[in-house]
C-alpha positions, 0 to 999 in steps of 0.5 A, spaced: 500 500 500 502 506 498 503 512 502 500 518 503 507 520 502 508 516 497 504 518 493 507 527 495 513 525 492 510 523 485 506 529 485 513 533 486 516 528 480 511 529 475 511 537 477 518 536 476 518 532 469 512 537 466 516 543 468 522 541 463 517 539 459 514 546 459 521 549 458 524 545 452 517 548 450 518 555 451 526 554 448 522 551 442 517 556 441 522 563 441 525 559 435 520 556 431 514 561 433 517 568 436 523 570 433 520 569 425 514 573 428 518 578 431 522 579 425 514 580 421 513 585 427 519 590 426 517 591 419 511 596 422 518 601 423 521 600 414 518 605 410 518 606 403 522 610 399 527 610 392 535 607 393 539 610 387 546 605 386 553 609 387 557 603 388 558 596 388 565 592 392 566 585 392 571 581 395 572 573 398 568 572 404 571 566 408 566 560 411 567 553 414 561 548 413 559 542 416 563 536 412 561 527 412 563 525 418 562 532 423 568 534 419 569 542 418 570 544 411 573 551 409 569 554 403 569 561 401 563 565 396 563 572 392 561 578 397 557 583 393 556 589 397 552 595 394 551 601 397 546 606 396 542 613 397 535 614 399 532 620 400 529 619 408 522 622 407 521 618 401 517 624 398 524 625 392 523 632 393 527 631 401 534 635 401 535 630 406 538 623 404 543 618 407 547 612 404 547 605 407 548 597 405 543 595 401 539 588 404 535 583 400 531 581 406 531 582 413 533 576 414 539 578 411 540 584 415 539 581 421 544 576 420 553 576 421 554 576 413 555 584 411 553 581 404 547 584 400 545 577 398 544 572 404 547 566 402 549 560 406 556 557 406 557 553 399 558 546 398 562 543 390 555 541 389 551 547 390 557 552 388 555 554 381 548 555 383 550 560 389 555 564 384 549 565 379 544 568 384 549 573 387 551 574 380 543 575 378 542 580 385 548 584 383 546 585 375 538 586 377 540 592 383 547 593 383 548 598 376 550 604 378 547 610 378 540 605 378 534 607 381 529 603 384 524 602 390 526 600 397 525 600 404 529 604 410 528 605 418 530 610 423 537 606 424 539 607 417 537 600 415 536 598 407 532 593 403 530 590 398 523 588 400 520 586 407 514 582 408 508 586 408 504 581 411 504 585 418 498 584 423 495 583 430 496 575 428 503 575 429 502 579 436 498 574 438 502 568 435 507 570 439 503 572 445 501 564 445 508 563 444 510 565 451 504 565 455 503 558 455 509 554 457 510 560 462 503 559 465 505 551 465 511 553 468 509 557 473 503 551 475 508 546 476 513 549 479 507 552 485 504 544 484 512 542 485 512 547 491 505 544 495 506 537 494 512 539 498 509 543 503 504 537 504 509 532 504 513 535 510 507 538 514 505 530 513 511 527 515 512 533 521 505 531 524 507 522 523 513 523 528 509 528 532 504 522 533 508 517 533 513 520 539 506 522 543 504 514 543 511 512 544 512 507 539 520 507 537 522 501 536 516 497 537 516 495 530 518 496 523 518 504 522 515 503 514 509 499 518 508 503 523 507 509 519 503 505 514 498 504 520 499 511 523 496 514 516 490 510 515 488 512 523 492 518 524 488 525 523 491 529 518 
């Protein structure tokens, strides 16, 4: 027959268990749901303006990917950046203007590239595909003195497009995201802390009962408490 205590101690396991669970729930939502939807979110602070190219550097970037068998592999790739002047207001007729790194996505911004085309580190088998894109972005928006449609924050941050499908839903995505495994977490660690409570309020008022009746050495300890809990008032 299991004990009263017993069973307090699988309650503070299963809080336990449900708390870790709740946990690689919350690390799994900030990746899969709230960062990307973040990332929506600060689209609200770009505004649309006109970028004219004045310049266009390459150079070689250096990368390292994931080889067979967990080796590291050097590669490298063509680094196009292009630079361009946008007019801050966006009317065209603003005598006030800056220049900045031109962006393809937010993405790419957000990222350690410093490249105006986001791209991952290549393999032999994707190399030629990845120098034809840069090769594509380059020619479509790196002519000099072209000029085009892009967007621009506060920060003077530039690119080329940004997902124009902002709304509440993206708020309330991430909302959900944390709310619920926090709320999980909270729960568990309460329940954690009350099977505990009660455990050692129990176990307190058994060694209190069982000096008063002066049962030491009268009989096994894990009887006796067997015997005290189904008759003792707690």
């Amino acid at each position: 027959m299991r004990t009263r205590s017993h069973k307090y101690l699988v309650g503070i396991v299963v809080a336990l268990i449900t708390l870790l669970l709740a946990s690689v729930a919350l690390f799994v939502c900030v990746y899969v749901v709230v960062r990307p939807s973040l990332q929506k979110i600060t689209t609200e602070a770009f505004q649309v303006t006109n970028c004219t190219v004045f310049n266009t550097t390459s150079h070689v970037k250096d990368c390292t990917l994931q080889c067979a068998h967990g080796y590291n592999c050097p590669s490298s790739y063509k680094c196009d950046i292009i630079r361009v002047i946008y007019d801050v207001n966006g009317s065209g007729n603003s005598t006030e203007t800056r220049n900045s790194v031109l962006y393809d996505e937010l993405r790419t911004l957000n990222s350690e590239t410093q490249c105006s085309l986001g791209t991952p580190c290549p393999d032999k088998k994707d190399i030629d595909v990845i120098k034809a894109d840069i090769f594509n972005f380059t020619s479509m928006w790196g002519k000099r003195e072209s000029t085009y449609e892009c967007y621009h924050d506060n920060e003077n941050n530039v690119v080329l497009k940004v997902d124009s499908d902002v709304s509440d839903g993206h708020k309330i995505q991430v909302f959900h995201a944390i709310f619920w495994p926090t709320a999980v977490m909270v729960f568990s660690i309460v329940s954690c802390g009350y099977f505990q409570y009660r455990r050692n309020k129990m176990e307190k008022r058994l060694q209190e009962y069982v000096d008063r009746l002066g049962l030491h050495g009268n009989g096994p300890s894990n009887v006796i408490y067997q015997k005290l809990e189904t008759t003792s008032p707690l």
